[in-house]
N, C-alpha and C positions, 0 to 999 in steps of 0.2 A: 786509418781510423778517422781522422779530420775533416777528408774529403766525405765520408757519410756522414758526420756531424754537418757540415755543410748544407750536404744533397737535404740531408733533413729538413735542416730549419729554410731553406730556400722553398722545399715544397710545403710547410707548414704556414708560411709568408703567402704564396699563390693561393691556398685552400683559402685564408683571410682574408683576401681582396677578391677569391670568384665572390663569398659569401657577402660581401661589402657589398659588389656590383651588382649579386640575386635582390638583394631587400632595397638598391637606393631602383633598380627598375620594376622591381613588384609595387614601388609604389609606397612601403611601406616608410620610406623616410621621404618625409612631405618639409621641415626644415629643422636640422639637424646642425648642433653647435658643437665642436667636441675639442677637447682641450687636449694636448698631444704633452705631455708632462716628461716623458724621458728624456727631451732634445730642447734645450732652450734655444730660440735662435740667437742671433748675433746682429741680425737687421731687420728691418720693416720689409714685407712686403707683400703685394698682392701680387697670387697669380692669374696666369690666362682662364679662365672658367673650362670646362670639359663635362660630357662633348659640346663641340661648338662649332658647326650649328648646332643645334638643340632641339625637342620635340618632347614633350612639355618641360622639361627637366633638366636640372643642369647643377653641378656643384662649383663652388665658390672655394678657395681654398688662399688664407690670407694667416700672418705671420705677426708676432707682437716680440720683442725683445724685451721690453718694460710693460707695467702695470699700466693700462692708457682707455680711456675713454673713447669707445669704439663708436661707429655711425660706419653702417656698410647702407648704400639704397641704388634702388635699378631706376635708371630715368630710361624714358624714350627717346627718338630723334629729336625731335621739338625741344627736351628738357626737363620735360614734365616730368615728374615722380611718382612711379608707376609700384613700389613699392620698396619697404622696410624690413632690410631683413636683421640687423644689428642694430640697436640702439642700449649698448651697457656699456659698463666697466669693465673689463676683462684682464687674466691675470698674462704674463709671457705664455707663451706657447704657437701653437702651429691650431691653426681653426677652418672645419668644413660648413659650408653653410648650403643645404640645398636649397634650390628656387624653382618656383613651379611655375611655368606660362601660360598655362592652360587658359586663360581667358584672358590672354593679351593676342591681339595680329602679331601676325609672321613679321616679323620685321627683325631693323639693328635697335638695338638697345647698350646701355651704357652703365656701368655699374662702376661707383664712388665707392671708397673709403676716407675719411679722415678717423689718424690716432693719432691723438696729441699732437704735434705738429706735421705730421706725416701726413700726406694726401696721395691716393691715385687714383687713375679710371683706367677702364679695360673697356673693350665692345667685345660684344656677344651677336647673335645673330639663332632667332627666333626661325625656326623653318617648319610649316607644317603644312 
């Protein structure tokens, strides 16, 4: 009996990530913040972005353990700051941010967090 309560919710779980992956590549999610409430973390952090490389699109996915004053932004090679995608307060949770490159050159690019005292960067790589 456990092993089909299992099999269940594991294909219930896939059904909601093809559904996730239909609408973030139909396009329909252009930039999306979402607060993951059942899991609080336990540390900061930012992940690798996916996919990446990328073509125009790409999700961001970063972690808050405390209440903190968020700043996510994508710079270029050079440094420049090619956009803004977090600038709030945000409560703990786990958070996706889509980003769209559609009118930036193929290239590397670099994306920032500072929360509260926390900082990271990641490279990304722009391919079209």
């Amino acid at each position: 009996m456990a092993q089909g309560t299992d099999r269940l919710n594991s294909v219930t779980k896939l059904k909601e990530k093809a559904i996730e992956i239909h609408e973030f590549y139909s396009g329909r999610i252009v930039s999306d913040v979402r607060e993951d409430e059942e899991n609080q973390p336990l540390t900061f952090e930012l992940r690798q972005n996916y996919p990446n490389p990328f073509n125009p699109t790409t999700t961001v996915v970063y972690q808050l353990p405390k209440a903190s004053k968020v700043s996510l932004k994508v710079y270029n090679i050079l440094g420049k700051e090619v956009a803004e995608l977090v600038n709030a307060e945000q409560n703990p949770g786990t958070y996706k941010v889509s980003f769209n490159g559609a009118g930036l050159a193929s290239g590397v690019y670099f994306y920032r967090i500072i929360a509260g005292d926390f900082a990271a960067s990641r490279k990304m790589i722009l391919l079209k």
